[in-house]
N, CA, C and O atoms as a GROMACS GRO file, in nm:
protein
  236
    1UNK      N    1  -0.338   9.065   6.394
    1UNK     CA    2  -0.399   8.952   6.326
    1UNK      C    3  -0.330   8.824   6.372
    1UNK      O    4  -0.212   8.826   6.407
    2UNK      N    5  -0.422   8.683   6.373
    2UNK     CA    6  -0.340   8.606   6.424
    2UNK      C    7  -0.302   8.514   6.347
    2UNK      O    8  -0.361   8.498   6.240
    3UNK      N    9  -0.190   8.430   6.386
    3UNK     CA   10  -0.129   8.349   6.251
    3UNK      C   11  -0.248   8.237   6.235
    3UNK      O   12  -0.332   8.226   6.325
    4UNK      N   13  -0.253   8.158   6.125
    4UNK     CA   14  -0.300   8.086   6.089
    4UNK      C   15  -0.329   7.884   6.137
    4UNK      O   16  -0.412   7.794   6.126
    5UNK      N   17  -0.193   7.912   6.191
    5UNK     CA   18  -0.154   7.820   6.345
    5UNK      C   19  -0.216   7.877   6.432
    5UNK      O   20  -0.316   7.848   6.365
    6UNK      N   21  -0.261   7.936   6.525
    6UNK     CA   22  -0.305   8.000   6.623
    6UNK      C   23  -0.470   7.992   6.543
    6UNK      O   24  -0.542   8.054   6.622
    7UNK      N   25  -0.511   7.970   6.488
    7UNK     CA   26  -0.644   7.989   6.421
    7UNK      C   27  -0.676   7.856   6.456
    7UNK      O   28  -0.764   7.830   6.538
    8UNK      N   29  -0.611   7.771   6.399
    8UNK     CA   30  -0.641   7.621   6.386
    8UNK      C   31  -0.635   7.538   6.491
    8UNK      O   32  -0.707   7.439   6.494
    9UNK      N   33  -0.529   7.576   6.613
    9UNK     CA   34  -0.541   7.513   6.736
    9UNK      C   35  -0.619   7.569   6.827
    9UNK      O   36  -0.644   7.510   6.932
   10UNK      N   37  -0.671   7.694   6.800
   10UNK     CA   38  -0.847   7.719   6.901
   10UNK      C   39  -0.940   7.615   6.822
   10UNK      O   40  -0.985   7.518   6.881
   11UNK      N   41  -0.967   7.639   6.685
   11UNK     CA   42  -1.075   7.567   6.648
   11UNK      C   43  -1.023   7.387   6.695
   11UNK      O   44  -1.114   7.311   6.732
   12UNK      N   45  -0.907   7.344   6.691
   12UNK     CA   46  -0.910   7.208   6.746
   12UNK      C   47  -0.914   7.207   6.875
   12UNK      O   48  -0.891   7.097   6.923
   13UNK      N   49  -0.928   7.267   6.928
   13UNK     CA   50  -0.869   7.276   7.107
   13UNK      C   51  -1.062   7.276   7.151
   13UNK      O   52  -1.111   7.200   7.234
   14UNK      N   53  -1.130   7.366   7.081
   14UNK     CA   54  -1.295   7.417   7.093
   14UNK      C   55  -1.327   7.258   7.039
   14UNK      O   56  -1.345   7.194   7.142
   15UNK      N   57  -1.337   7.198   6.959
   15UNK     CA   58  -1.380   7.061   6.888
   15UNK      C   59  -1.339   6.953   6.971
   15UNK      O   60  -1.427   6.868   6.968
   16UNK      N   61  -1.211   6.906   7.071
   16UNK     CA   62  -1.171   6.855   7.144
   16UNK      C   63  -1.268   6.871   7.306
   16UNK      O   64  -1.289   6.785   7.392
   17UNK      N   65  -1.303   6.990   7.302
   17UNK     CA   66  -1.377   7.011   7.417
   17UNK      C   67  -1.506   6.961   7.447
   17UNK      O   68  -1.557   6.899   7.540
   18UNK      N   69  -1.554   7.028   7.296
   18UNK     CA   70  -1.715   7.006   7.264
   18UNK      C   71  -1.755   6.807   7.253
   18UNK      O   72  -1.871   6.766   7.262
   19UNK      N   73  -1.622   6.706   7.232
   19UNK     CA   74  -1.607   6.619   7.208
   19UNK      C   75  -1.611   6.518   7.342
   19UNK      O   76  -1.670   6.411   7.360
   20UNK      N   77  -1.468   6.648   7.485
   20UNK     CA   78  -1.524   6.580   7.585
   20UNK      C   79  -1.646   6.561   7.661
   20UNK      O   80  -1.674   6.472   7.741
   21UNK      N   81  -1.725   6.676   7.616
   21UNK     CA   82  -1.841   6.717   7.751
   21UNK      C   83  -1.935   6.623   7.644
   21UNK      O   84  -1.989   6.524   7.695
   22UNK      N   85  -1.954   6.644   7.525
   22UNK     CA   86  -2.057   6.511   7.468
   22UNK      C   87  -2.057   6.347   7.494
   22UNK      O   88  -2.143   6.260   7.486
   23UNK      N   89  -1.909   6.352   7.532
   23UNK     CA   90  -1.906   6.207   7.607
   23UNK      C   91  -1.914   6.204   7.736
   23UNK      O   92  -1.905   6.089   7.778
   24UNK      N   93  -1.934   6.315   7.851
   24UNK     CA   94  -1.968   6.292   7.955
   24UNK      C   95  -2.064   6.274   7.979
   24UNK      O   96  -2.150   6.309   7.899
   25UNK      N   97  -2.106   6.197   8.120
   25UNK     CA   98  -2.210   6.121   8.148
   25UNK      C   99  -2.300   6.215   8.181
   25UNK      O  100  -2.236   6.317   8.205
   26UNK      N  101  -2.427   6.235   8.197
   26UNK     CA  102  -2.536   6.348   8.239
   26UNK      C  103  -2.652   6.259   8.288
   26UNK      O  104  -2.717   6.162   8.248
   27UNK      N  105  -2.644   6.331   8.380
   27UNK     CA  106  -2.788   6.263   8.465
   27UNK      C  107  -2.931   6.394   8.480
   27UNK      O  108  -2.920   6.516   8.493
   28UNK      N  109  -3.022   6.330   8.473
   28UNK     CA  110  -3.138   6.530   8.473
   28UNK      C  111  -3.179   6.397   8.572
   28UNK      O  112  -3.184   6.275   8.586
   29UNK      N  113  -3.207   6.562   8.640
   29UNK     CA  114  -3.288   6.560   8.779
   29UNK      C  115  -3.430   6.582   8.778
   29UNK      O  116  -3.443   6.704   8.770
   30UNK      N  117  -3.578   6.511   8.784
   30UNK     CA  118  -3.681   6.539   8.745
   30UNK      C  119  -3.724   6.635   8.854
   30UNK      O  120  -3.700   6.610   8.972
   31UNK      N  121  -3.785   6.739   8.818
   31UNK     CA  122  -3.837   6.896   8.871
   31UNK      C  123  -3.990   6.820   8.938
   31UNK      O  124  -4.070   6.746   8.880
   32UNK      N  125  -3.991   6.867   9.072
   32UNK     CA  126  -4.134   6.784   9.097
   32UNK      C  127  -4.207   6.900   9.178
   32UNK      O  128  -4.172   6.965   9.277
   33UNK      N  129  -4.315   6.903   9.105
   33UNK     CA  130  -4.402   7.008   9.105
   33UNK      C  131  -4.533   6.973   9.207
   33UNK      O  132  -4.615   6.881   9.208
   34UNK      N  133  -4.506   7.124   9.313
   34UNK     CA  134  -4.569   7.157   9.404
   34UNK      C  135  -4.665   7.234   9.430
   34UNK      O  136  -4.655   7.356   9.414
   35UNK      N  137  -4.785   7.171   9.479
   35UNK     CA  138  -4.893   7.239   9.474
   35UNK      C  139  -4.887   7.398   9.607
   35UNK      O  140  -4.860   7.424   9.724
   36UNK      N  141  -4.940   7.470   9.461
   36UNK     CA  142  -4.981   7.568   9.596
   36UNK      C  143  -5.053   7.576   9.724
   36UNK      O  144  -5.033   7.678   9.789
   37UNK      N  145  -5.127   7.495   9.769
   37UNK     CA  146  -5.173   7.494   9.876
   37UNK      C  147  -5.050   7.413  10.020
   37UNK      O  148  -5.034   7.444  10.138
   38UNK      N  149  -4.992   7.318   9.942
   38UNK     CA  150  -4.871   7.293  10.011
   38UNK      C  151  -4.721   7.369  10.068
   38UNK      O  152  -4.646   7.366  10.166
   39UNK      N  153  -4.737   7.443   9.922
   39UNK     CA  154  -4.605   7.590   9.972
   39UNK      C  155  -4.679   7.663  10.060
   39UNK      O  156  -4.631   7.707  10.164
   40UNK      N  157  -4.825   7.685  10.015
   40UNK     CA  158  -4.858   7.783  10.163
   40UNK      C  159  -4.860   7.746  10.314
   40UNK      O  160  -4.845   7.826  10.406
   41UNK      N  161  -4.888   7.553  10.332
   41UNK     CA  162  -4.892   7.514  10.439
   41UNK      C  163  -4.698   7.560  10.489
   41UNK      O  164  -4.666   7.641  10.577
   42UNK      N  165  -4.596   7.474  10.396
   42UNK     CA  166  -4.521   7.503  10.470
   42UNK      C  167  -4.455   7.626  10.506
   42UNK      O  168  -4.354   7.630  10.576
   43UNK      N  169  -4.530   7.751  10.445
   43UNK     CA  170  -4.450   7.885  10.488
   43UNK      C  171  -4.529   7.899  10.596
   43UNK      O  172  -4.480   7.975  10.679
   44UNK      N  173  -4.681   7.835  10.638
   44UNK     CA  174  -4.713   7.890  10.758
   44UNK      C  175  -4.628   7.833  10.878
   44UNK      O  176  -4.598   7.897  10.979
   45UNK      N  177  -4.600   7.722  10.853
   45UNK     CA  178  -4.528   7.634  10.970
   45UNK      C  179  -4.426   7.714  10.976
   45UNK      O  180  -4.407   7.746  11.094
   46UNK      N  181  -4.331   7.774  10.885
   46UNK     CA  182  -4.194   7.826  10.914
   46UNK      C  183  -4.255   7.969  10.963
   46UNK      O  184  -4.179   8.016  11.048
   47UNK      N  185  -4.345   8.039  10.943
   47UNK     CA  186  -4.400   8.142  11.023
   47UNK      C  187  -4.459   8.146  11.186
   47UNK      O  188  -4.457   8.240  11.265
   48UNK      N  189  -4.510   8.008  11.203
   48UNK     CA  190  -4.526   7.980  11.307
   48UNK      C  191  -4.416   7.973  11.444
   48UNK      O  192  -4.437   7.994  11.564
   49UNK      N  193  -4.281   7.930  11.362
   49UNK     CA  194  -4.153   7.897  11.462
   49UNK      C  195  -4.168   8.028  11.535
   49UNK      O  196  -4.207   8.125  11.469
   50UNK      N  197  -4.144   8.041  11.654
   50UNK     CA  198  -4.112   8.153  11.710
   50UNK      C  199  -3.933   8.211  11.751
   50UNK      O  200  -3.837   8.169  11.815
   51UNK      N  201  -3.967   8.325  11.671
   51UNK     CA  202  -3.832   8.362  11.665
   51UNK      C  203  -3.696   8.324  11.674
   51UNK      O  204  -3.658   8.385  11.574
   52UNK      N  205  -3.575   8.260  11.726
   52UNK     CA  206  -3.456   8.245  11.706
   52UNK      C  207  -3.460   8.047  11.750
   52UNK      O  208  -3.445   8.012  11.867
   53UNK      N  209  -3.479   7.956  11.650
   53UNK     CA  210  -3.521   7.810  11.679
   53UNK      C  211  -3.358   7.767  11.680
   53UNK      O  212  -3.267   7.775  11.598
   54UNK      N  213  -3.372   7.707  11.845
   54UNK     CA  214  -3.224   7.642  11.846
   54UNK      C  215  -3.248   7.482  11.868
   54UNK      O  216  -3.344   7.439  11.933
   55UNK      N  217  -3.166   7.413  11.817
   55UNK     CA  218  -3.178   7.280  11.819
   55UNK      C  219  -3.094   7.209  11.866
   55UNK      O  220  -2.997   7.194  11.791
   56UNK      N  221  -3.087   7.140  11.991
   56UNK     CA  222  -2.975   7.095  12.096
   56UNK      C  223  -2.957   6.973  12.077
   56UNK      O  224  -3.058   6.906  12.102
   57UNK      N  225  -2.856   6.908  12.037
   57UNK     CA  226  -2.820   6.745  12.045
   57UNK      C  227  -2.709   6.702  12.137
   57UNK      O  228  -2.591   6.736  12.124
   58UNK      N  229  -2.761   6.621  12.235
   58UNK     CA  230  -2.686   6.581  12.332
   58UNK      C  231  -2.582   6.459  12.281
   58UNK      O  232  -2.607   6.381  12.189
   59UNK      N  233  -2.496   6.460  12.337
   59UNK     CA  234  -2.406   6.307  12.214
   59UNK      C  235  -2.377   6.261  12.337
   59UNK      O  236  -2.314   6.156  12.350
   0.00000   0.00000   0.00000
C-alpha cells in the first residue's frame, strides 16, 4: 500500500501535467478531402512508371 505522500504527489505531479499540455500551443491541420477519381488518376501514373525510376541530378 502506498503512503499517503506518495498518493498526493502523483495526483499533483498528473494536475501539473494536465496544466502544462492545456497551455500548450496546438495548431490542427485541416484534412483535405480527395476525390476518388483523382486517387485513381494518381495510382495510375505511379503504375505507369516503369519499374526501378532513378532520378539523376547533376550539381
Amino acid at each position: 500500500m502506498l503512503d499517503s505522500y506518495i498518493i498526493d504527489e502523483l495526483k499533483r505531479r498528473e494536475r501539473e501535467r494536465a496544466q502544462r499540455e492545456r497551455q500548450r500551443p496546438t495548431l490542427e491541420i485541416p484534412v483535405v478531402q480527395r476525390d476518388e477519381e483523382e486517387e485513381e488518376d494518381r495510382r495510375s501514373e505511379r503504375e505507369q512508371i516503369p519499374g526501378k525510376a532513378v532520378v539523376q541530378i547533376d550539381l
